[in-house]
C-alpha positions in Angstrom: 50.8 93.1 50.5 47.5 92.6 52.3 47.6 93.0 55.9 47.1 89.9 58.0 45.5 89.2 61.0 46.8 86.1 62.9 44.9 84.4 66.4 48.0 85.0 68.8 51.1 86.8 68.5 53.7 83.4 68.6 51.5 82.4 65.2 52.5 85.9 63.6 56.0 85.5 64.6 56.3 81.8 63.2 55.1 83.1 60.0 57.7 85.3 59.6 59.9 82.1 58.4 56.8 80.7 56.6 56.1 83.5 54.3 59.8 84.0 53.8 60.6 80.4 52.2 61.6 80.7 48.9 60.3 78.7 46.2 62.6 75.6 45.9 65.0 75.9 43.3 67.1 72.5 42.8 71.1 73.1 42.3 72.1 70.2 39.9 76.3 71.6 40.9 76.0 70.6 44.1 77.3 67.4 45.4 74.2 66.2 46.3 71.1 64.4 44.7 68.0 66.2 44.2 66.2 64.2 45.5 67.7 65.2 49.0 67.5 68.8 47.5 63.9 68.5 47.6 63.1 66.7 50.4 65.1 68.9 53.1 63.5 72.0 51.4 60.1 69.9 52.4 61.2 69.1 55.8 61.9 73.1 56.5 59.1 74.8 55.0 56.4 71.5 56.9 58.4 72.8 59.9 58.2 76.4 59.9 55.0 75.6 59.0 53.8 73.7 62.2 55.8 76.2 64.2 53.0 78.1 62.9 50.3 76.4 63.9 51.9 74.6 66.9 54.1 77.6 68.3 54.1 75.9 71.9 55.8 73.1 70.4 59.1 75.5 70.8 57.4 76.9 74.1 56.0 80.5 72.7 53.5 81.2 75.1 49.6 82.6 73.7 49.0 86.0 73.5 46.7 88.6 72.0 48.2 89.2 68.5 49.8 92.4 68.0 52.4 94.2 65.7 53.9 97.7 64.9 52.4 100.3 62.7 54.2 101.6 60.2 56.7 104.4 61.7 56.0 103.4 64.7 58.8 103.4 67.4 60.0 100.6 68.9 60.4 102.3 72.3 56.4 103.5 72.0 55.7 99.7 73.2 58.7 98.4 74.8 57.3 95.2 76.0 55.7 94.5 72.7 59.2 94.4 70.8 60.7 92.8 74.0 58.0 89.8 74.0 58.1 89.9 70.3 62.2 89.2 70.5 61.8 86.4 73.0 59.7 85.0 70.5 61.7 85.1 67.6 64.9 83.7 69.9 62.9 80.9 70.7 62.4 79.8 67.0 65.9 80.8 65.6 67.4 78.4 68.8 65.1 75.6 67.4 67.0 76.9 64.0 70.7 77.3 65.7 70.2 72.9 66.9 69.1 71.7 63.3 71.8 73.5 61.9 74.2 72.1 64.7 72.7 68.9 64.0 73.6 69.4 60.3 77.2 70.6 61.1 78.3 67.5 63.6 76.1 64.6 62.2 77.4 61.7 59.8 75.2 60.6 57.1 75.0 56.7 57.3 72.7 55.4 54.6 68.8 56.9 55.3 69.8 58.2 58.8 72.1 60.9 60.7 74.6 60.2 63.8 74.9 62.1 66.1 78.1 61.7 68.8 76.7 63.0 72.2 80.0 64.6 72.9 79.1 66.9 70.1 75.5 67.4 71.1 73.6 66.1 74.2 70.4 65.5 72.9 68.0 64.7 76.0 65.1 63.6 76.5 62.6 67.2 76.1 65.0 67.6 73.0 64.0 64.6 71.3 60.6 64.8 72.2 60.6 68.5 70.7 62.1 67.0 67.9 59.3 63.9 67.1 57.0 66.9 66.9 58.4 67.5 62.9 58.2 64.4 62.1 61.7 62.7 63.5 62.7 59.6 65.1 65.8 59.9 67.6 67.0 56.5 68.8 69.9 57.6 71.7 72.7 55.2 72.8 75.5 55.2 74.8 77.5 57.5 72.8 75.3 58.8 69.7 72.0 59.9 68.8 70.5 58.1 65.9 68.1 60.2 63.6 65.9 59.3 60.8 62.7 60.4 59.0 59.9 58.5 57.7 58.6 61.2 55.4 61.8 62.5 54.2 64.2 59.4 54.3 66.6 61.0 51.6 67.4 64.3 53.0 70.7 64.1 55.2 73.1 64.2 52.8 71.3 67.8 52.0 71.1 69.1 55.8 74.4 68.4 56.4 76.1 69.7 53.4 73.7 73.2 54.1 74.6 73.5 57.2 78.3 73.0 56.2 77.8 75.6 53.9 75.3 78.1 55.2 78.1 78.4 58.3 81.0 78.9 55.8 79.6 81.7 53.9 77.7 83.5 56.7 78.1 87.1 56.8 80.1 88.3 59.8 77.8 91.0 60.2 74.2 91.5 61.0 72.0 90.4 64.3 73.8 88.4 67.4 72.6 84.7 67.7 70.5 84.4 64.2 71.3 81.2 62.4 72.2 82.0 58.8 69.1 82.7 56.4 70.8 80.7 54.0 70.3 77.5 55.9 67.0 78.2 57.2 65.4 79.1 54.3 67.2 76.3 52.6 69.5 78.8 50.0 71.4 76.1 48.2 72.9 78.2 45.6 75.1 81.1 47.2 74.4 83.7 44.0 70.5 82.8 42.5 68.3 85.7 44.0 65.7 84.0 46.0 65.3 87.3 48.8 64.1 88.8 45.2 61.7 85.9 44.3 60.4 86.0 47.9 59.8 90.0 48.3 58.7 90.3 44.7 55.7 87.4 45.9 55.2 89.2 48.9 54.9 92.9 47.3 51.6 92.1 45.0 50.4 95.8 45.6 53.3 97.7 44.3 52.8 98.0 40.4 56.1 100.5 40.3 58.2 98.2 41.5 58.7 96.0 38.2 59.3 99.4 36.3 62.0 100.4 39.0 63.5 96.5 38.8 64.1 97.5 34.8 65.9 100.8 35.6 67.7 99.3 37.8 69.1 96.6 35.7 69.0 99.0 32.5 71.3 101.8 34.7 73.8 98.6 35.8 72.6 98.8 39.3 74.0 95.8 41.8 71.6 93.3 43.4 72.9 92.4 46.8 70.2 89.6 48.5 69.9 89.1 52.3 72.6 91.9 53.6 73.4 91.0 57.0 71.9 88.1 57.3 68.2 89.5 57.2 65.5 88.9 54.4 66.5 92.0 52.3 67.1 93.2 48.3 69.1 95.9 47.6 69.7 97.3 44.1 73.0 99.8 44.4 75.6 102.1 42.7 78.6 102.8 44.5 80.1 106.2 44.6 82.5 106.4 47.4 85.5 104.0 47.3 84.8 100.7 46.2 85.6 98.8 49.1 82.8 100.7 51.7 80.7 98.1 53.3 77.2 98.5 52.6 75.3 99.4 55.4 71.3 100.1 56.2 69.3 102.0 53.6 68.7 104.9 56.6 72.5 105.8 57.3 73.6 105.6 53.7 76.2 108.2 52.4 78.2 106.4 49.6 75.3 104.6 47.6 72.7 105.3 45.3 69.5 103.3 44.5 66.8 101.1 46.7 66.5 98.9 49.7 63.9 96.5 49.8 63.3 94.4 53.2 61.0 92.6 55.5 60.2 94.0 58.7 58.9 90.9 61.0 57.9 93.7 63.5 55.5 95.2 61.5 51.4 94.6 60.7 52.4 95.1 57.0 56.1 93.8 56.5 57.4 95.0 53.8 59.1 98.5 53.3 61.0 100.3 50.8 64.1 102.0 51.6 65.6 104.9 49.2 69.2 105.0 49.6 70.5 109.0 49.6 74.5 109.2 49.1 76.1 112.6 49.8 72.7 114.1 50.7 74.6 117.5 51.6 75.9 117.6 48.2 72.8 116.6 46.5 71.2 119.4 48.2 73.8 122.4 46.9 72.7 121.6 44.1 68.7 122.4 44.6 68.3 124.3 42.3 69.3 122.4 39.0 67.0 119.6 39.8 64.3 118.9 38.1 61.0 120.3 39.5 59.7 117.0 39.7 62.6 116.1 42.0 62.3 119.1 44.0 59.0 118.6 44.9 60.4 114.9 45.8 62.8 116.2 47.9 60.9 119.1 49.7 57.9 116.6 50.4 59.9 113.9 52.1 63.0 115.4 54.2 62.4 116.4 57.5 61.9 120.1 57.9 64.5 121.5 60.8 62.0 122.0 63.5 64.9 123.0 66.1 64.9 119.3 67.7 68.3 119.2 68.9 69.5 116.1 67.6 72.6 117.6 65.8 73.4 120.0 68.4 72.7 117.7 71.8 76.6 117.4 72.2 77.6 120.9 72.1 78.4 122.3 75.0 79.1 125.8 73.8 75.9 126.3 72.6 77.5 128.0 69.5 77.2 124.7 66.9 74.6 125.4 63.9 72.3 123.4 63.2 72.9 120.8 60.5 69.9 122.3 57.8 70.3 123.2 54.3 68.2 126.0 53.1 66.8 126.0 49.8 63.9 128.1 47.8 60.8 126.2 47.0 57.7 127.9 47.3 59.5 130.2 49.9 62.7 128.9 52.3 62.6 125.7 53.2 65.2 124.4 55.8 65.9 121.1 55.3 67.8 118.7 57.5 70.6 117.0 56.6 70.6 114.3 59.1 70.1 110.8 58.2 67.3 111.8 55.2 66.5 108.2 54.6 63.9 108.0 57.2 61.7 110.5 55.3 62.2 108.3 52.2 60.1 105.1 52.9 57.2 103.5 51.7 55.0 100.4 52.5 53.8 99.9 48.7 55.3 101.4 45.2 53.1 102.8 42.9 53.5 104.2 39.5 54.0 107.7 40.6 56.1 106.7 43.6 58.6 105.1 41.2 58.5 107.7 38.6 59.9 110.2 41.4 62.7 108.0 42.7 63.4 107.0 38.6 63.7 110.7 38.4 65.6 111.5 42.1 68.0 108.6 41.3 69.1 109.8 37.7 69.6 113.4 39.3 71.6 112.0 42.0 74.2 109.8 39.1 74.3 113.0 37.1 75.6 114.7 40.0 77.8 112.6 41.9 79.4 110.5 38.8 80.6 114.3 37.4 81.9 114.7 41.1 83.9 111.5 40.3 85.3 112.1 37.4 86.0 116.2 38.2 
């Protein structure tokens, strides 16, 4: 993925919902028309959109574009990620009142009512609202809403946000409307996180071969894990009911994470997932030498930091480092090794190690299994 360059931060921020939209992808066994299908697809993706190019139409204030290198720290820049966040709240409220919209408003014909004891739309509301290309006539007791351009598309917004609210994932970031509704999901099991990281990853020519491994070796594809734009292709070998957590804390599954990072000038990353990385590691010296170069080249070397020993008190706890022979010792930490396993782009020798790592790592653990 080419880097991009944007000419204020609120306009890289919006674009973090723009570039994530999916294709559209029409569900003919859903109870509603296509036709509505297509045309709230239209009216999400024109919105995100003019967020885009109109960011103060939500109130994001202008500021000198800016993002996070890859690696870098969160806590390097503090009121970059804090500025960043108030951005990105901004837009997912503006997010959180369409879907409320969707969830309380009655479909009459080519318009959508709204009861003011279920939401008070005033006045800096509706004029926020006429901005994407909506009409809001307010009564007495209800908000009427309709939409020149997209006259056909209630019966879609409000069966999405019906849905999008049931299936939401109880984990995953506080106050962040479900993905499914605002990227306009309507099937709950077609891979559209896939279609959309796939699109966005033009620069990674190993990925494809990895996809094919994956779904050769019977690897699961799990698509927006905790509500975030994220792939993950995974084998399971801890008990079958452990939740599946972030690629960097792994310890029961094999196999590849694959996610956007809005923070970051080039979004996308590459995860490996490491299970049982202290087991993995007794066993050195059967790997392949093309794995243990793998390995040596990308877990942290112990460098005494004091992270695995910062809550001993006796001052008699070892440190938590393998050692293994490689072209000498090499003391290798053992916590959290995912962090050394990441990558902005997948190329052809890239994927030929973690081919290789992840085979090493089923041999291994599936005997452990079945011992």
């Amino acid at each position: 993925m080419s880097i991009k360059t944007f000419d204020h931060l609120a306009q890289r921020v919006a674009n973090s919902w723009v570039e994530t939209m999916p294709d559209f992808v029409p569900v003919p066994t859903i109870p509603v028309a296509e036709v509505a299908q297509q045309q709230f697809y239209t009216f999400m993706r024109s919105t995100a959109e003019a967020v885009r190019e109109h960011p103060e139409w939500l109130g994001l204030s202008i500021q000198p574009d800016d993002a996070y290198e890859f690696g870098e720290m969160q806590n390097r820049r503090p009121k970059l990620i804090a500025t960043m966040k108030r951005m990105r709240g901004k837009v997912d409220d503006f997010i959180a009142l369409l879907l409320k919209m969707g969830i309380v408003g009655v479909v009459d014909g080519q318009t959508l009512h709204i009861q003011k004891t279920d939401v008070n739309l005033n006045s800096p509301t509706r004029e926020r609202l006429a901005h994407f290309g909506l009409t809001l006539d307010a009564g007495k007791t209800e908000t009427v809403v309709a939409c020149a351009a997209f006259p056909e598309m209630f019966p879609a917004w409000t069966w999405l946000a019906a849905e999008a609210t049931r299936t939401a994932p109880a984990s995953g970031p506080a106050h962040v409307p479900p993905v499914r509704f605002s990227r306009c999901l309507y099937s709950d099991t077609y891979p559209y996180a896939r279609d959309v990281l796939l699109r966005l990853a033009d620069d990674s020519p190993g990925l494809p071969v990895l996809i094919d491994f994956f779904e050769k070796e019977g690897y699961t594809l799990v698509c927006n894990r905790d509500n975030q734009i994220n792939v993950d292709w995974v084998k399971a070998y801890g008990k079958v009911d452990d939740p599946l957590k972030g690629w960097w804390g792994e310890r029961t599954h094999g196999g590849l994470a694959f996610e956007y990072d809005w923070i970051r000038k080039n979004p996308v990353l590459f995860g490996l997932r490491i299970p049982e990385f202290k087991t993995l590691l007794q066993h050195f010296d059967a790997m392949p030498e093309q794995v243990k170069a793998f390995v040596v080249q990308h877990t942290k070397h112990c460098d005494a930091c004091g992270y695995c020993t910062q809550t001993d008190k006796t001052g008699k706890r070892p440190r938590a480092f393998m050692t293994v022979e490689y072209n000498g010792k090499r003391d290798l930490c053992t916590m959290f090794p995912g962090f050394g396993y990441t990558w902005q782009n997948l190329g052809d020798a890239e994927a030929a190690d973690i081919r290789a790592f992840l085979i090493f790592t089923d041999e291994i653990l599936s005997k452990a299994k079945t011992a």
